[in-house]
N, C-alpha and C positions, 0 to 999 in steps of 0.2 A: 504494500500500500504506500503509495508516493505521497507525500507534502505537498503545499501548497508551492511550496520557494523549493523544490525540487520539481514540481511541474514547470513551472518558471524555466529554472533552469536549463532541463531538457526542450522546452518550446524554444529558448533562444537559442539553441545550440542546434536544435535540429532546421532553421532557419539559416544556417553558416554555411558558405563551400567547406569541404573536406580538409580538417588542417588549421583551419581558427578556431578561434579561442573570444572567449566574454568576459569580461572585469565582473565580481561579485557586485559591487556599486550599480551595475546596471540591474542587476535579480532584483538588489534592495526597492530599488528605485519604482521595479514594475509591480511590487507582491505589495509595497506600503508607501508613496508615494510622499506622505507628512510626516513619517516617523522612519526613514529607509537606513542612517543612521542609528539609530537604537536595534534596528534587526538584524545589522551586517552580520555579528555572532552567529546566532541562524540559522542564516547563511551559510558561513563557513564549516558550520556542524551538519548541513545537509550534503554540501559538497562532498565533506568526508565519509557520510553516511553513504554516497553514492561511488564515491570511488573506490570505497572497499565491498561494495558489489562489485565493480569491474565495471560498469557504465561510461563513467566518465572519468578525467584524467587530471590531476591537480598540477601548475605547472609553476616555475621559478625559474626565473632568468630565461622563458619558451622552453625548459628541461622539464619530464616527468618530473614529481618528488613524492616521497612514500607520505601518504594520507597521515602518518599517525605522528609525523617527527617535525612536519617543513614548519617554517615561521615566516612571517610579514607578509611583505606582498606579494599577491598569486591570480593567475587566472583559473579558466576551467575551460576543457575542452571535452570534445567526444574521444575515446579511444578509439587507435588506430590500429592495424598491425603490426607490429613490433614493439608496440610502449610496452613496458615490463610491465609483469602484471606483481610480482613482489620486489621488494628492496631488501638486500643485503646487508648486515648491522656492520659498520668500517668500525674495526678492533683497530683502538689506539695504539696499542703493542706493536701493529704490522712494522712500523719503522725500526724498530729495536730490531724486532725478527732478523729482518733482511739483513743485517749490520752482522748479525752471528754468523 
């Protein structure tokens, strides 16, 4: 059962060529138009709620980022063929590793 600011989302997204991407600011904008500020949260809780179904794609700097870790600012796109569908945890260690 979808959201309302997850319907949102997927309506804008399914309105894009293949390969763009929508700023959360615009979801806000269309789901609460007087208050879209107070809902960005939300938002970004629906986002993730959707990208770890596999739906759609959380992005930073135009790169994938794993749903549960990324911070600041992001878009969202549709998943493509190759966007990873998991993310790998970078062990601070590895540098030391390599050095032995």
């Amino acid at each position: 059962m979808t959201t309302p600011i997850q319907e949102t989302i997927l309506s804008q997204l399914a309105g894009l060529p293949e390969g763009k991407s929508i700023d959360p600011m615009n979801v806000a904008k269309a789901v609460q138009p007087e208050r879209w500020q107070q809902i960005l949260g939300h938002v970004r809780t629906n986002a993730i709620e959707l990208a770890r179904a596999g739906t759609i794609v959380i992005l930073r700097h135009n790169k994938p980022v794993d749903p549960e870790k990324f911070r600041g600012v992001y878009r969202l796109r549709t998943r493509l063929p190759g966007d990873p569908t998991s993310f790998e945890t970078v062990v601070e260690d590895q540098a030391e590793d390599d050095d032995a």
